[in-house]
BAVOMAR-684752 format. One record per residue (C-alpha): x, y, z; residue number from 1; residue in one letter. Coordinates in nm, 3 decimals. Layout:
{{X,Y,Z},NUM,A}
...
This chain:
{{4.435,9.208,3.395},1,X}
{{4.398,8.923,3.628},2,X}
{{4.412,8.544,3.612},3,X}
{{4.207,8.359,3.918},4,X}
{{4.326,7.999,3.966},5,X}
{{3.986,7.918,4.086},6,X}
{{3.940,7.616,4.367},7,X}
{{3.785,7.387,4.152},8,X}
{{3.983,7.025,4.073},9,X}
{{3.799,6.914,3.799},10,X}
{{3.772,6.516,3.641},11,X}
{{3.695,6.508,3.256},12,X}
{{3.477,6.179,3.200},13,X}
{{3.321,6.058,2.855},14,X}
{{3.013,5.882,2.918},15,X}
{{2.863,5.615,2.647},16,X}
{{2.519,5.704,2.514},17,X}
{{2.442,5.303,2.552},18,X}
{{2.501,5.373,2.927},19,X}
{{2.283,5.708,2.979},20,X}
{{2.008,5.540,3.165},21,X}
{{2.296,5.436,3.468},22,X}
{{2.366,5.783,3.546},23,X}
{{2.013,5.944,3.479},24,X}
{{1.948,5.967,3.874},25,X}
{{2.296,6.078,3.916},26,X}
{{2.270,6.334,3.680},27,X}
{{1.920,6.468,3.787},28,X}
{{2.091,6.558,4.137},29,X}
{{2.368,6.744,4.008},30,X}
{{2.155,6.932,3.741},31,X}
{{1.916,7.033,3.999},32,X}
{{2.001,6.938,4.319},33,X}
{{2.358,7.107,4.383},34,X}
{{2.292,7.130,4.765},35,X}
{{2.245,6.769,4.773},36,X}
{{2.595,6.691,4.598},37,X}
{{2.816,7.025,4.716},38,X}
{{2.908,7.015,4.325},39,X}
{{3.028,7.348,4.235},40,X}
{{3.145,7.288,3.913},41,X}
{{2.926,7.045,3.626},42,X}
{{2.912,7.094,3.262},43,X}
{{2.727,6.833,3.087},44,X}
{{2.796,6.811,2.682},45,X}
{{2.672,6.552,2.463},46,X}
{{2.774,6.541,2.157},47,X}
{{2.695,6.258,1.863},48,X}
{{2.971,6.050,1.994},49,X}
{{2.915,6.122,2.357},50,X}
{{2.844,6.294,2.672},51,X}
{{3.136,6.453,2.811},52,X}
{{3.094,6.557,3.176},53,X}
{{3.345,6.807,3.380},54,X}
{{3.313,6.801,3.735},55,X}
{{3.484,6.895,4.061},56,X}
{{3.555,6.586,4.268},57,X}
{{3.210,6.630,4.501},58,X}
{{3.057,6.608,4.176},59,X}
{{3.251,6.325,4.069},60,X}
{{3.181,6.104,4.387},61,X}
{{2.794,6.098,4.280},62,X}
{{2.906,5.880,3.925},63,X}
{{2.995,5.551,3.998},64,X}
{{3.232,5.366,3.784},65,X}
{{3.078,5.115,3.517},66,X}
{{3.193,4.998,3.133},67,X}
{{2.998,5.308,3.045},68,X}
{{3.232,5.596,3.172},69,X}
{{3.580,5.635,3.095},70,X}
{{3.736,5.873,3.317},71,X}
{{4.083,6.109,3.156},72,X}
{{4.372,6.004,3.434},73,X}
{{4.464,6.451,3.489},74,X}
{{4.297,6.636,3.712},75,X}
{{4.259,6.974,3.625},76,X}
{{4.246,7.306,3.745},77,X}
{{4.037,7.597,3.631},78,X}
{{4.154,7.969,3.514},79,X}
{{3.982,8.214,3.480},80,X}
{{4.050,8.576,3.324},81,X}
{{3.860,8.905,3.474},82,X}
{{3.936,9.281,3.409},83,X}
{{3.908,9.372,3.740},84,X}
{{3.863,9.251,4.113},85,X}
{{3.582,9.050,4.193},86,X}
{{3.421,8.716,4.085},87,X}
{{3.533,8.703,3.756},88,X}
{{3.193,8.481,3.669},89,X}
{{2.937,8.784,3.713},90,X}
{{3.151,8.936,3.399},91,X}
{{2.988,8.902,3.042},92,X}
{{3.221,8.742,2.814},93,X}
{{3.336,8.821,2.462},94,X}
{{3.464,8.509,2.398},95,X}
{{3.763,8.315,2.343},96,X}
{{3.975,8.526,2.099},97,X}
{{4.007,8.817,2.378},98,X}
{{4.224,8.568,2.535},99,X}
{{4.395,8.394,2.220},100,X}
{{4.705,8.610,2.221},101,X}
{{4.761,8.665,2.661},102,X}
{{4.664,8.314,2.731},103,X}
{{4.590,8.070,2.469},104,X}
{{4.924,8.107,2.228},105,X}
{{5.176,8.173,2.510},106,X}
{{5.056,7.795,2.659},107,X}
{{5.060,7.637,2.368},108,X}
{{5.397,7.782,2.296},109,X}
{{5.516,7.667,2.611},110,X}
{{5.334,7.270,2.559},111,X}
{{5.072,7.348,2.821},112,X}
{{4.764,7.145,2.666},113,X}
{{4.445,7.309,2.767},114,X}
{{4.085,7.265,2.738},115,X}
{{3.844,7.559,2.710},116,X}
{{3.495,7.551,2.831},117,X}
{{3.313,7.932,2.728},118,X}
{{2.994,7.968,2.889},119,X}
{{2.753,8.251,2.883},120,X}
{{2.894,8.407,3.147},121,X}
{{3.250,8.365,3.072},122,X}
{{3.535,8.138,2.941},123,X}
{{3.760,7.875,3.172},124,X}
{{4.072,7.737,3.086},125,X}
{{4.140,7.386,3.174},126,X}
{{4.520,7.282,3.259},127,X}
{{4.676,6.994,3.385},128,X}
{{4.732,7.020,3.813},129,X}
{{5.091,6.940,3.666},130,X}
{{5.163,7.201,3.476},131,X}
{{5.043,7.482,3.682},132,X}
{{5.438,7.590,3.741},133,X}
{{5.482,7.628,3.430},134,X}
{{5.160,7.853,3.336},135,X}
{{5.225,8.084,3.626},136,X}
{{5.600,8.121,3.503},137,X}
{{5.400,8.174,3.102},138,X}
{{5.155,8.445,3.210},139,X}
{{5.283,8.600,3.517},140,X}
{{5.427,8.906,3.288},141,X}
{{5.089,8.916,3.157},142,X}
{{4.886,8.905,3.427},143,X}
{{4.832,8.951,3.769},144,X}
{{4.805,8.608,3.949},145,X}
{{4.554,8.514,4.204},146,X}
{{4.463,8.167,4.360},147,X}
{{4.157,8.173,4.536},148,X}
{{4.170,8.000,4.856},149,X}
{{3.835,7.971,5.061},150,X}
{{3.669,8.204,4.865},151,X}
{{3.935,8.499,4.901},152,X}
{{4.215,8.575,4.607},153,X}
{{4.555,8.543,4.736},154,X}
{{4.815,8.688,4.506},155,X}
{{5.064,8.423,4.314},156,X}
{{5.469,8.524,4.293},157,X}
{{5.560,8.471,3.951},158,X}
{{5.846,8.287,4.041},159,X}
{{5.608,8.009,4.279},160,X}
{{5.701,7.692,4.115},161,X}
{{5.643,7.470,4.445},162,X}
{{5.642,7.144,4.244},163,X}
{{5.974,7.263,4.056},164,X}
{{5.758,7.141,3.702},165,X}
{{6.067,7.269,3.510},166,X}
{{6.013,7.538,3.216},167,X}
{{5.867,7.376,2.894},168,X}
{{6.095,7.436,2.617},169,X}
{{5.925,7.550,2.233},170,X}
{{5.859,7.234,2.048},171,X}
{{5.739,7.146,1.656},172,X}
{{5.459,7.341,1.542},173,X}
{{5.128,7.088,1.608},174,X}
{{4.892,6.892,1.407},175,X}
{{4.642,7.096,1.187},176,X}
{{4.330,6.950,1.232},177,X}
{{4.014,6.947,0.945},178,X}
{{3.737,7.149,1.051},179,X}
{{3.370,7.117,0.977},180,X}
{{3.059,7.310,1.026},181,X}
{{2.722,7.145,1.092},182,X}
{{2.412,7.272,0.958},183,X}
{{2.293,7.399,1.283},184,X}
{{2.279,7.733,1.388},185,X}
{{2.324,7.782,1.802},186,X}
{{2.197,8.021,2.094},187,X}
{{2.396,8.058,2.351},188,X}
{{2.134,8.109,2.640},189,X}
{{2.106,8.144,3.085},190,X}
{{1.862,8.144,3.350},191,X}
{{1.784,8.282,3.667},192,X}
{{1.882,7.909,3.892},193,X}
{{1.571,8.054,4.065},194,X}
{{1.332,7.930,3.749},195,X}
{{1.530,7.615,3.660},196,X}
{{1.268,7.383,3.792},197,X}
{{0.972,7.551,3.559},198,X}
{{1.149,7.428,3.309},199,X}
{{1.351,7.079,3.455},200,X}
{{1.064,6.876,3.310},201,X}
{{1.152,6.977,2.943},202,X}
{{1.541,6.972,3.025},203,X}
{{1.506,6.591,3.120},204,X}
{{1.328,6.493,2.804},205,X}
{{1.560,6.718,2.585},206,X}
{{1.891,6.521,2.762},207,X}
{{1.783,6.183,2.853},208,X}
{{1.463,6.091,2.611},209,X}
{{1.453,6.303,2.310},210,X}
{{1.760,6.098,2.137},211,X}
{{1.762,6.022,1.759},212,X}
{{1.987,5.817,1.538},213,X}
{{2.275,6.081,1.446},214,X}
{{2.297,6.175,1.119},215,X}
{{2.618,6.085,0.908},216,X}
{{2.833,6.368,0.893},217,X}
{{2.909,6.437,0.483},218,X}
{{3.181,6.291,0.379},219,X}
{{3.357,6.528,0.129},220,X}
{{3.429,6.921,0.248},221,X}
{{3.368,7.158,0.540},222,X}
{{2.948,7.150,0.548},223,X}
{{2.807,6.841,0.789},224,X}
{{2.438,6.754,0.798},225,X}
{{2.327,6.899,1.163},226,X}
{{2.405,6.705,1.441},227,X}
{{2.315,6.642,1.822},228,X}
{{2.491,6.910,2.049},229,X}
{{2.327,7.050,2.380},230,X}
{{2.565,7.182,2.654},231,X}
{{2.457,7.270,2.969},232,X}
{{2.675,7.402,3.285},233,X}
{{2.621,7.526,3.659},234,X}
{{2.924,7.648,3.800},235,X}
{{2.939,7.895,4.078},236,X}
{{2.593,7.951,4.085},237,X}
{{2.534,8.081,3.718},238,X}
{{2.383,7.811,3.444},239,X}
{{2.461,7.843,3.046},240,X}
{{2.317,7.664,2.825},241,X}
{{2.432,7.607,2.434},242,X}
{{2.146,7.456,2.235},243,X}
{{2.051,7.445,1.858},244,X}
{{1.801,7.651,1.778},245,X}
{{1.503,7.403,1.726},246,X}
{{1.538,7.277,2.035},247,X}
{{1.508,7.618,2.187},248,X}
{{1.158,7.589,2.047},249,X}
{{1.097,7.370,2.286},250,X}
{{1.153,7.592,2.616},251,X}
{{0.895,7.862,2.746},252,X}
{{1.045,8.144,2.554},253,X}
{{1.022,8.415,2.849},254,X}
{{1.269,8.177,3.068},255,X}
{{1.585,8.198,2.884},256,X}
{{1.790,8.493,2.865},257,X}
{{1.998,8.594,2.581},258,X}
{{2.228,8.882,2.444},259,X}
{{2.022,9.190,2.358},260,X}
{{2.077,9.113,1.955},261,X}
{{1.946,8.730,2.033},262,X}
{{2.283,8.631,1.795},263,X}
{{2.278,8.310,1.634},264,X}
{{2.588,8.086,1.572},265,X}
{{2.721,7.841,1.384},266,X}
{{2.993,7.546,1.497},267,X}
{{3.328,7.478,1.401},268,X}
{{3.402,7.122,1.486},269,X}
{{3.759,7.085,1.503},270,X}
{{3.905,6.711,1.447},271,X}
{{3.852,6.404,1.188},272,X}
{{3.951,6.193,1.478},273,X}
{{3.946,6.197,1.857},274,X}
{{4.196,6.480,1.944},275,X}
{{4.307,6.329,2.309},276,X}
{{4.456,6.541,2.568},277,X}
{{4.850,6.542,2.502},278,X}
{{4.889,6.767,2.221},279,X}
{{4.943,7.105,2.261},280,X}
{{4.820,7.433,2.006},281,X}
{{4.453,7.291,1.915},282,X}
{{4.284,7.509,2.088},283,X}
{{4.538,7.818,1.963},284,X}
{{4.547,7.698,1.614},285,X}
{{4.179,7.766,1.614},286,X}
{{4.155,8.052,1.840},287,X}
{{4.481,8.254,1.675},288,X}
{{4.343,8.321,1.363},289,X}
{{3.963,8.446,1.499},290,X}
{{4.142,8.668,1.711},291,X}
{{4.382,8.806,1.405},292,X}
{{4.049,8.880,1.263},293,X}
{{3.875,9.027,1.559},294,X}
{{3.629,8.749,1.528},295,X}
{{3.416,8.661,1.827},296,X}
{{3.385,8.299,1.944},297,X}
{{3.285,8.074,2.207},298,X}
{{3.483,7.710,2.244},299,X}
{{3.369,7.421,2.392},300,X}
{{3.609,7.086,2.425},301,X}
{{3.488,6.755,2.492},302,X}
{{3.661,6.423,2.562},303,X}
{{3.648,6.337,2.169},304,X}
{{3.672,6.676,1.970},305,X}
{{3.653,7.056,2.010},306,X}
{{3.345,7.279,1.902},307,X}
{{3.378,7.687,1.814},308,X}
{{3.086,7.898,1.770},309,X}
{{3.102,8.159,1.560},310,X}
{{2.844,8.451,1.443},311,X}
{{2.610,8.277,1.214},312,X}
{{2.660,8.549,0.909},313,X}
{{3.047,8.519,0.962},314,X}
{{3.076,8.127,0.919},315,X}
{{3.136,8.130,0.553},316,X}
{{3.457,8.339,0.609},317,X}
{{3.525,8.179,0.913},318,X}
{{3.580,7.825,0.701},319,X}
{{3.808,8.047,0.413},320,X}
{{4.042,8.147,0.718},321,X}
{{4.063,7.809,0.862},322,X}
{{4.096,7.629,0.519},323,X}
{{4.382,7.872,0.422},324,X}
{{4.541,7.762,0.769},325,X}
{{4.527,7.400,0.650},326,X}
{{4.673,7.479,0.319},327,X}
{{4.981,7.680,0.489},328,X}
{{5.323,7.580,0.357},329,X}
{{5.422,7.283,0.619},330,X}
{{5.106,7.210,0.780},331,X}
């Protein structure tokens, strides 16, 4: 197996609904003008707190600062896992858990905090430029270690450390966080960049005019009332889009691409209150168990909270596994 430190050096930004007109011009250019911003790397997510935005640093030059944005101080780079040579993108994924147990739990053993962003096409891993000693020491038994450079992989020694980031030592076991599961159900979509402008018009009123009050989450147990959650990314080249499946309705139907089965999912929304960036094991503590039971699953964090999707007739047991992980002696 390999692991491709990939050239990106991503900013993590939340951006304030009040303040979604500022950035609508902005946002229009990197969504479908990526020659005009050399942005290689945008995910847009909003969420019902939010939008959370992930961008490479030509991406974030085009979003000027305001009250509206708050920025995470990290930058971080982006790993991805591939099978074999090549650009790891081009590779369908199966998800997150196939890289719970190589990736995922080692980090979070070794306090590496990560965030995941699965798209379509594959999943990244998120870690702090800081810590990048450290994960190559982690995973270099694991994996074979590339860092692309100008388009070309150049092999990683294990034992590169050139900012001497010393070791991280094991540490207490981290916060279990409540989990809840919106009413929802999810396709996880793409499209040919060659027929995103047949359907830009509809992807501008879906993201920046088609916004509702959001619903009040219940207050009492795992089911929520369905909520606002649309993620879009172009990275590379190759667009995924997450979308419930009324707003799918939407969209010209012979557009978007899906899996042959045209799967549904449901969420997993991890966190009662924003989860930050410090702690370590969130994303394992959720990813651990779906592996253990060769469950598939896409994750997607945000600056706020992180989202799972799971297949739509597995949720029920899904929630039993994760509720038994909050009842655990010493959680």
């Amino acid at each position: 197996m390999e692991l491709h430190i990939l050239e990106h050096r991503v900013r993590v930004l939340s951006l304030a609904r009040p303040g979604l007109w500022l950035y609508t011009h902005p946002l229009i250019k990197l969504l479908f003008l990526p020659h005009r911003s050399r942005c290689k790397f945008f995910s847009l997510t909003e969420t019902p707190e939010d939008y959370t935005l992930m961008v490479d640093e030509e991406g974030f030059k085009e979003l000027p600062a305001s009250e509206f944005l708050q920025v995470a101080e990290a930058t971080w780079l982006v790993l991805n896992v591939s099978s074999h040579s090549g650009t790891a993108t081009a590779v369908q994924a199966a998800g997150v858990t196939k890289i719970a147990r190589s990736v995922i739990t080692p980090l979070a053993e070794h306090h590496v905090s990560v965030l995941m962003l699965s798209t379509y096409q594959t999943d990244f891993i998120l870690v702090r430029e800081q810590d990048l000693s450290v994960v190559i020491h982690t995973l270099a038994q694991e994996f074979d270690i590339y860092r692309d450079v100008g388009g070309e992989p150049v092999p990683v020694a294990g034992d590169e450390s050139s900012n001497g980031f010393p070791r991280a030592q094991h540490g207490p076991s981290p916060n279990v966080h409540p989990v809840q599961s919106p009413q929802n159900r999810f396709c996880v979509l793409t499209l040919d960049p060659e027929t995103l402008p047949a359907i830009a018009t509809t992807l501008i009123d879906v993201l920046f005019y088609s916004h509702s009050a959001p619903k009040e989450a219940a207050s009492e147990g795992p089911e929520a009332n369905s909520i606002p959650f649309f993620a879009f990314s172009l990275i590379e080249g190759y667009i995924s889009i997450v979308m419930d499946a009324e707003t799918q309705k939407k969209f010209p139907s012979d557009l978007l691409l899906t899996s042959s089965s045209g799967e549904l999912w449901r969420m997993v929304r991890i966190g009662g209150q924003p989860l930050g960036f410090d702690e370590c094991g969130i994303v394992a503590q959720i990813a651990a168990p779906l592996a253990a039971a060769d469950i598939s699953a896409y994750y997607i964090s945000t600056f706020n909270f992180d989202h799972a999707l799971v297949p739509e007739d597995g949720i029920g047991s899904v929630i039993e596994l994760l509720q038994r992980r909050q009842e655990a002696p010493g959680s």
